[in-house]
C-alpha positions as CSV (number, residue, x, y, z in Angstrom):
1,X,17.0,12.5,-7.5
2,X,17.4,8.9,-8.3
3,X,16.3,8.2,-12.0
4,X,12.8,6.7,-12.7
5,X,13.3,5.4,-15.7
6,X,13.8,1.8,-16.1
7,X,17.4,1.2,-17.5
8,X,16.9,-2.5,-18.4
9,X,19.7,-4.3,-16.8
10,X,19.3,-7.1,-15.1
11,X,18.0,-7.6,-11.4
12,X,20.1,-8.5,-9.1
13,X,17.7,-8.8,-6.5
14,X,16.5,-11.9,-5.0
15,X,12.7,-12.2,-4.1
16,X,11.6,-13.9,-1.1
17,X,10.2,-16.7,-3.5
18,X,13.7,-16.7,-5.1
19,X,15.2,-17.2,-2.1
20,X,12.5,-20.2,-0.9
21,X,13.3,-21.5,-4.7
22,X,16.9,-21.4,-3.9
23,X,16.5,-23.2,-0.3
24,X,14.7,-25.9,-2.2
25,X,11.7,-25.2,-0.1
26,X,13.1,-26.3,2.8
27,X,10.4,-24.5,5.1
28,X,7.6,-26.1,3.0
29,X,8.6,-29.8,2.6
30,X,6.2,-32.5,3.9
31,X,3.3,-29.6,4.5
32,X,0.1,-29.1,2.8
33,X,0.8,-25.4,1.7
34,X,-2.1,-22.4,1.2
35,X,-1.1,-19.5,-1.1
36,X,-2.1,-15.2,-0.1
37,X,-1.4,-14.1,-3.4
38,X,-2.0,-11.8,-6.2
39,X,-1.2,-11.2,-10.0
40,X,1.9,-8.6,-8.5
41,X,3.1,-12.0,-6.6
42,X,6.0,-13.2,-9.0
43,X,9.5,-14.1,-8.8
44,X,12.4,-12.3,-10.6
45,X,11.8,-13.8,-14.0
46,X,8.0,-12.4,-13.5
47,X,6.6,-16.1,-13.0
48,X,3.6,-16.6,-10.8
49,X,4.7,-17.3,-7.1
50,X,1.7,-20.1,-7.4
51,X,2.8,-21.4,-10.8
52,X,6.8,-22.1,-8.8
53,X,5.5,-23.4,-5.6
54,X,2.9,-26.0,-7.4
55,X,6.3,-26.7,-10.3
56,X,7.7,-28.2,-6.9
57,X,7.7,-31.5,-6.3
58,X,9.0,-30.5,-2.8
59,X,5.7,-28.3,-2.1
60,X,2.0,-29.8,-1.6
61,X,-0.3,-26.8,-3.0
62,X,-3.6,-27.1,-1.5
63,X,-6.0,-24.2,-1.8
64,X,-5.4,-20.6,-3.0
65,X,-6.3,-17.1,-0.9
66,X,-7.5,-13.8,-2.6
67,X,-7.0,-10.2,-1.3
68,X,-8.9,-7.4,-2.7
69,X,-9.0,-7.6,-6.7
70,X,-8.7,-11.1,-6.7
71,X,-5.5,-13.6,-7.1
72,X,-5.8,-12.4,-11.1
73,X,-6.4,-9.1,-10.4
74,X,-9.6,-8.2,-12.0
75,X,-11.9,-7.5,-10.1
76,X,-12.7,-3.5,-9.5
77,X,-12.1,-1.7,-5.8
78,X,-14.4,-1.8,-3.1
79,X,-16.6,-5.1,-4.8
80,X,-17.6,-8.3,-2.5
81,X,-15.1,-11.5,-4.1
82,X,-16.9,-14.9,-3.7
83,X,-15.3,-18.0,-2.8
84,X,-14.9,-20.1,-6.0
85,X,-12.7,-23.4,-7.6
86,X,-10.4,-22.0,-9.6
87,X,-10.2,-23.4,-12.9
88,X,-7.0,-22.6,-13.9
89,X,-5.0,-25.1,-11.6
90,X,-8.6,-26.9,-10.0
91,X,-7.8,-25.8,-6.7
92,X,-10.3,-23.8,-4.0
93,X,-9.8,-19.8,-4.1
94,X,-10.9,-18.4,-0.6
95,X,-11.5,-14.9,-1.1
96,X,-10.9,-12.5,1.9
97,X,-12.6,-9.5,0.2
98,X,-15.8,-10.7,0.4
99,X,-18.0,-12.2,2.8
100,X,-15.2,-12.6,5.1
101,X,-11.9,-10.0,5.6
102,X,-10.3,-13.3,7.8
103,X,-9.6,-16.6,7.1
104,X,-12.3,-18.8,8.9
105,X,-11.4,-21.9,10.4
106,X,-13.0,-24.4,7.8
107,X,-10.8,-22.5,5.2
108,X,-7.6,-23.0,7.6
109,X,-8.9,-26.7,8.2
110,X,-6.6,-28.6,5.6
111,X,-3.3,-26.1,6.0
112,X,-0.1,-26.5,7.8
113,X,1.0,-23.6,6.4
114,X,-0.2,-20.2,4.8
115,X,2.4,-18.5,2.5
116,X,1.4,-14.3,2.0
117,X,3.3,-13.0,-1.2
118,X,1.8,-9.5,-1.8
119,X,3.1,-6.6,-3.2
120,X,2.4,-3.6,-0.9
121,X,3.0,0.3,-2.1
122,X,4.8,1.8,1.0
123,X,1.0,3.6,1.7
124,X,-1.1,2.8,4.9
125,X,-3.7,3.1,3.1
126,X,-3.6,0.1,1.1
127,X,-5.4,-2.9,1.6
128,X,-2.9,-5.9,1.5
129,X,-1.0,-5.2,4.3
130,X,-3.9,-5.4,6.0
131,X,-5.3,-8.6,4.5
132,X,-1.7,-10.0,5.6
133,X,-2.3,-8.5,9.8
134,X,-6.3,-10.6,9.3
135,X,-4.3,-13.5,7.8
136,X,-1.3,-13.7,10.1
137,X,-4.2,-13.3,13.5
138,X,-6.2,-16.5,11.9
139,X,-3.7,-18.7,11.3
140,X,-2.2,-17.7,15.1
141,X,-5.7,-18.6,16.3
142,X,-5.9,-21.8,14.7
143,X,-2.2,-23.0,15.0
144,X,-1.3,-22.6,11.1
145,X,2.6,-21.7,10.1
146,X,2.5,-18.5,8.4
147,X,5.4,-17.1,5.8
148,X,5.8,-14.1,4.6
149,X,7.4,-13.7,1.0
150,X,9.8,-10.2,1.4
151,X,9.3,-8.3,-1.6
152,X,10.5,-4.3,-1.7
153,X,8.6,-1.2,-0.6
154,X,8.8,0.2,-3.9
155,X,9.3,4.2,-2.0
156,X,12.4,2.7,-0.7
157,X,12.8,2.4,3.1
158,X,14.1,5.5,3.9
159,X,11.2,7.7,3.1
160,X,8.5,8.3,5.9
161,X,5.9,10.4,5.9
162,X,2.5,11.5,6.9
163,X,0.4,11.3,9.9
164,X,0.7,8.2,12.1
165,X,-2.7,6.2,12.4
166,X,-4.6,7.0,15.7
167,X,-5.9,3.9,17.1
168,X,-9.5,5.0,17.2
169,X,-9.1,4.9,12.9
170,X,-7.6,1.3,12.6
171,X,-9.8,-0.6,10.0
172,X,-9.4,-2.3,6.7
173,X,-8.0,0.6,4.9
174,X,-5.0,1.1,7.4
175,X,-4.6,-1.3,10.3
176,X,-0.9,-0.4,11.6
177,X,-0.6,2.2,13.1
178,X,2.4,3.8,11.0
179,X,2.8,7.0,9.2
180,X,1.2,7.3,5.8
181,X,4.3,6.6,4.2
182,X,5.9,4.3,6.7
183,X,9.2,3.2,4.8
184,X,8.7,-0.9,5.8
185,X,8.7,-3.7,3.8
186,X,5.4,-6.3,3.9
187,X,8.1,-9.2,5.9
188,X,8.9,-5.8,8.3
189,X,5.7,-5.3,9.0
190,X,4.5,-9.0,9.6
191,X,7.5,-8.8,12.2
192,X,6.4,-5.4,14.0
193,X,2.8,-7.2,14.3
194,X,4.0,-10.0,16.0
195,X,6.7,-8.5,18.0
196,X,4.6,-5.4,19.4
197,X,1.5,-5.9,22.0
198,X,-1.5,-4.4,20.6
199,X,-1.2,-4.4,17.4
200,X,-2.9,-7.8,16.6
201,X,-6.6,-8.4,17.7
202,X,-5.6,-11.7,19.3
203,X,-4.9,-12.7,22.6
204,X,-1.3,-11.7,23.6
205,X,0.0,-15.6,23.9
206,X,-1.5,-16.9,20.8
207,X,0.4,-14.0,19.4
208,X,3.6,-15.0,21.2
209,X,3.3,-18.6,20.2
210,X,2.4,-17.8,16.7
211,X,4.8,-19.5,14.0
212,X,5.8,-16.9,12.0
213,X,9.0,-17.1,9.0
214,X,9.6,-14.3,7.1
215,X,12.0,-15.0,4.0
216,X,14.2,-11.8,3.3
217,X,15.0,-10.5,0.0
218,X,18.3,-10.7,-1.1
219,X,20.2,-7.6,-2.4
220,X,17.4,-5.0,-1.7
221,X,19.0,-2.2,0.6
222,X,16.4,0.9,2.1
223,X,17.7,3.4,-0.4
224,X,16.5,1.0,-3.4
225,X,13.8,3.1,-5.2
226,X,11.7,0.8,-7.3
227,X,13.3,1.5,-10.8
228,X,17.2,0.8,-8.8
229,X,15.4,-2.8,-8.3
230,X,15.3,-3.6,-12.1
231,X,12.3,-5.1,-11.7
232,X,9.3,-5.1,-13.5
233,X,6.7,-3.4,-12.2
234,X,3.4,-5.4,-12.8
235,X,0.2,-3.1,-11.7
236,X,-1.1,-4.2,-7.8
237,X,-4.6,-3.1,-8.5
238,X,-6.1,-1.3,-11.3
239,X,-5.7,2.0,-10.1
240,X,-2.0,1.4,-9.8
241,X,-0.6,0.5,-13.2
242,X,2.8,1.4,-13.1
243,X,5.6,2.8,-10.6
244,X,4.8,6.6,-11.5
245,X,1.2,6.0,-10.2
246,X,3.0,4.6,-6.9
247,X,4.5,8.1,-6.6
248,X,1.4,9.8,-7.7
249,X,-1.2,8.0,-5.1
250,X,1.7,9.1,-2.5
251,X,1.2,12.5,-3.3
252,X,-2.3,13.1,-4.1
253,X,-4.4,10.0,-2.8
254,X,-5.1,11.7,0.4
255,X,-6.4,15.1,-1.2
256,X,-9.1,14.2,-3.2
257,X,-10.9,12.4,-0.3
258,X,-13.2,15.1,-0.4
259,X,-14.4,17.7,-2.2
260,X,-14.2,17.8,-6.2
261,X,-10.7,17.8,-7.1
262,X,-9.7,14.9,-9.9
263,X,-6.4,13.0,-9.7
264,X,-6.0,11.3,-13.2
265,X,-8.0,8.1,-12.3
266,X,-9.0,7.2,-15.9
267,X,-6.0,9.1,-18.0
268,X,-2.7,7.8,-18.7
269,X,-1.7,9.6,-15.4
270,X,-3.4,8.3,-12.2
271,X,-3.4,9.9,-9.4
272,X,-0.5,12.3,-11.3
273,X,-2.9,14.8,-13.5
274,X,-4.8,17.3,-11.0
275,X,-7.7,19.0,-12.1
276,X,-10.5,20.9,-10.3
277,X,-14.1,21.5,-12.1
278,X,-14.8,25.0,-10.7
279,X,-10.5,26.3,-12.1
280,X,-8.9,26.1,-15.4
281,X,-5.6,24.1,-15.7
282,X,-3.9,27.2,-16.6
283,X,-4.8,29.2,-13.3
284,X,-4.9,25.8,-11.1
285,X,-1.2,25.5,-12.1
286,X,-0.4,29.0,-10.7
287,X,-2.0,27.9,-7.5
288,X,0.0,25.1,-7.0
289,X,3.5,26.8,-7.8
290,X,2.5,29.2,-5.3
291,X,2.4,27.1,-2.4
292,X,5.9,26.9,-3.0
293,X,6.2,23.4,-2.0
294,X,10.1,21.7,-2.1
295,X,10.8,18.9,-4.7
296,X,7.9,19.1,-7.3
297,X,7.3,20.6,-9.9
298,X,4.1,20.9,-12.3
299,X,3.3,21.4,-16.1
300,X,-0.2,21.2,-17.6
301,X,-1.3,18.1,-19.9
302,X,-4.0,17.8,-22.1
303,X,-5.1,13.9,-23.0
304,X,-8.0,12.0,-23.4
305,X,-9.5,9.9,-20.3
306,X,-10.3,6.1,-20.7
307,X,-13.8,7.1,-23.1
308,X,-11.7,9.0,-25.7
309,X,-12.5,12.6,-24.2
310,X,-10.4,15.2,-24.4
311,X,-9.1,16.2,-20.0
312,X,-6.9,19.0,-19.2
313,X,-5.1,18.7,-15.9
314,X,-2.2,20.0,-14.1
315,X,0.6,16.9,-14.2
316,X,2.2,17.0,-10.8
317,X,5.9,16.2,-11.5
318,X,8.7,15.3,-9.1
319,X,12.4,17.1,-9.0
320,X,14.0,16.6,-5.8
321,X,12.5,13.2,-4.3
322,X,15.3,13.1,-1.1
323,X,13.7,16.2,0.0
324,X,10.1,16.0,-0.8
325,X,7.5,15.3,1.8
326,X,5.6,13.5,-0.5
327,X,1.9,14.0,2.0
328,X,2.4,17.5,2.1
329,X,0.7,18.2,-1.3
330,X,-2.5,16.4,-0.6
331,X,-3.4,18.8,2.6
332,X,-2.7,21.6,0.7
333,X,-5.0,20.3,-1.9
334,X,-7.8,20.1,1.4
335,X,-7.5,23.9,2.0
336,X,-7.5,24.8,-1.4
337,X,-10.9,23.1,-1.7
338,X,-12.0,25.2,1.4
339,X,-11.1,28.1,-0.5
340,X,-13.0,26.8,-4.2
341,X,-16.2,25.0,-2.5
342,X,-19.2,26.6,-0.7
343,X,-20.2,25.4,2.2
344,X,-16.9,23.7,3.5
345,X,-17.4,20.0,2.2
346,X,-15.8,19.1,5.3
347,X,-18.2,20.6,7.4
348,X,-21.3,18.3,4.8
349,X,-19.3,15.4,5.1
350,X,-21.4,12.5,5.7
351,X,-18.0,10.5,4.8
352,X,-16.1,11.5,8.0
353,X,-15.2,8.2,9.0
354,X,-13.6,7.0,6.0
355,X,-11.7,10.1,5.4
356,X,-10.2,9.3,8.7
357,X,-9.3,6.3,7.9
358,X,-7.4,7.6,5.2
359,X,-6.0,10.4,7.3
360,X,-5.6,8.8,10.7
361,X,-5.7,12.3,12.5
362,X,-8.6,13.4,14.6
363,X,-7.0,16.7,15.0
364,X,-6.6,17.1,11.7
365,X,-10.2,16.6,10.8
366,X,-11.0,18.5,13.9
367,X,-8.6,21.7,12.1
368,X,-10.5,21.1,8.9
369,X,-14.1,21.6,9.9
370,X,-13.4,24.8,11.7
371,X,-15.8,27.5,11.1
372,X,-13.2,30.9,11.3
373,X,-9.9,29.5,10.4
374,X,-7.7,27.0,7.8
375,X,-5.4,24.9,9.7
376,X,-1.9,25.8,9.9
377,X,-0.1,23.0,7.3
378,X,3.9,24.0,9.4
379,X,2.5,23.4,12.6
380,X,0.8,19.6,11.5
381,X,4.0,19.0,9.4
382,X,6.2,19.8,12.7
383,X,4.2,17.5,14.9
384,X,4.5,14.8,12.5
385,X,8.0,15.2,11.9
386,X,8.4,14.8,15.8
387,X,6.4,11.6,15.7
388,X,8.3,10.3,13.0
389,X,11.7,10.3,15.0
390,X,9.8,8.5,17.8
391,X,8.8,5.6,15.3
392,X,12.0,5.5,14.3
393,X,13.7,4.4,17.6
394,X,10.4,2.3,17.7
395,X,10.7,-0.1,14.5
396,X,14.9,-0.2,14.6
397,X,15.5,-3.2,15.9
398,X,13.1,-4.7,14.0
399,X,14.5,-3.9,10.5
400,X,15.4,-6.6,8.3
401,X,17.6,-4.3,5.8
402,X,20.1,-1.3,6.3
């Protein structure tokens, strides 16, 4: 298993922004220039992708865009952003996690082109990549240059797993249809929506013509866990603090959808420290080892939660990431809260929808809310495994990095 510790040696990485820097801009010279950006959104030496570009006296900076939480960051999941003037550098912040989830044309009006520097997680079920599909089909629609700052899916690029997203389940919170893990970069992505028909909610010659430049990293290879980057890891929403909570949210995101298991949120452990109200840690721990699942392993924690209070939880560890299915704990999780909860909360659900959003697997859901029987976790695991072989062949030749 690679290490994930941090070893402090120097990055030898190039960022897409360190790569535009070294061009001298060359793609951005003579245009008026929109920034998609967020606090993560920072070249090697961890300066602000909008601080460099507006440094430039070859780039004209000319209004800022915010995903979800904002181009600082601090505002909480799920909450409307307003449009404001920022007062840092006086320019117009159009938020795209408020009123509107696409660039409108007014805010498209003064761009030539719109540069998207976000750091994704390697999860479908993560908002930016998404903000970068809505971003990418306005600016086709209204004939504005779009490019895409490559920065590294901190899972690496080999690791894929998960369900693929069913069509009938593409919204904000997964709109590619990939597998929950789906081992691309954000620039590899961009590419796939272009490239593939259906995939953009545009007509298919707007999304032909569209002008699309993606600027590829330089010295990231697929294996490249986050820590083998060197980088620093600077948190991509609040919930996501630091690389081990990238691991964690991989594991257990999915499996507290529903039902009353806790993953850490509010401990120095997101989505890492599993607890359940109706077990103790020390029998919940026995549970887990019994399932017997390859490349983690678990030990119980006791720490306090963001109010000073004293939490117990079982810390999900990991000791063999190269063979871990990294999904696989999080529908175990579901059956176990078949087994703990009566009635079925799958069967009370009034949050179907979004849980299949999440999931992206009718059948799945279908399995879960089954009177008589527990679905079998092998047989889902097989089919997905099939499915991941045919995205494989599918998304090949559209790789940027080997």
């Amino acid at each position: 298993m690679p290490c994930f510790l941090l070893c402090g040696a120097e990055t030898k990485i190039y960022l897409g922004i360190d790569v535009l820097e070294a061009n001298r801009f060359s793609v951005l010279k003579g245009k008026r220039v929109g920034i998609l950006t967020h606090p993560a959104g920072v070249n090697r030496k961890g300066i602000s992708t909008i601080d460099v570009l507006r440094r430039s006296r070859h780039v004209k900076v000319v209004a800022l865009f915010g995903p979800e939480h904002g181009i600082y960051g601090d505002e909480k999941a799920n909450q409307p952003i307003d449009n404001r003037i920022d007062a840092r550098t006086n320019l117009p912040v159009y938020s795209l996690y408020g009123r509107y989830r696409k660039p409108q044309p007014d805010m498209l009006a003064n761009i030539d082109t719109l540069v998207i520097d976000l750091q994704d997680i390697g999860v479908r079920s993560y908002t930016y990549v998404s903000c970068m599909l809505y971003a990418m089909e306005a600016c086709f629609e209204n004939d504005v240059e779009v490019v895409v700052l490559d920065r590294p899916n901190p899972l690496g690029g080999n690791k894929i797993d998960g369900p693929l997203l069913e069509k009938e389940w593409k919204s904000y919170v997964g709109a590619f249809p990939v597998p929950y893990l789906h081992g691309l970069t954000i620039g590899e992505l961009a590419i796939l929506a272009k490239s593939m028909p259906n995939w953009m909610n545009i007509e298919s010659n707007l999304r032909r013509q569209g002008r699309l430049k993606v600027i590829p990293m330089r010295g990231w290879e697929r294996s490249m866990l986050w820590p083998e980057t060197h980088l620093n890891w600077i948190p991509t929403s609040p919930y996501i603090p630091s690389f081990a909570a990238v691991l964690g949210y991989a594991m257990t995101g999915l499996g507290a959808q529903e039902g009353s298991f806790s993953h850490g949120i509010g401990t120095p452990y997101p989505f890492r420290l599993l607890s359940h109200k109706k077990v103790p840690s020390d029998i919940l721990i026995k549970r887990l080892k019994a399932l017997n699942i390859t490349g983690i392993d678990y030990k119980v924690i006791r720490t306090r939660n963001a109010k000073g209070a004293p939490v117990s939880g079982v810390y999900v560890g990991i000791n063999n990431w190269r063979q871990l299915k990294p999904t696989e704990l999080s529908f175990y999780m579901m059956l176990m809260v078949i087994d703990l909860e009566e009635p079925n909360p799958f069967q009370i659900t009034n949050r179907s929808a979004l849980f299949n959003k999440h999931v992206g697997s009718s059948q799945w859901w279908s399995e879960l809310t089954q009177n008589k029987r527990k679905p079998k976790i092998r047989h889902f695991l097989n089919l997905w495994e099939q499915q991941h072989q045919s995205y494989k062949k599918k998304i090949e030749n559209y790789l940027i990095y080997h």
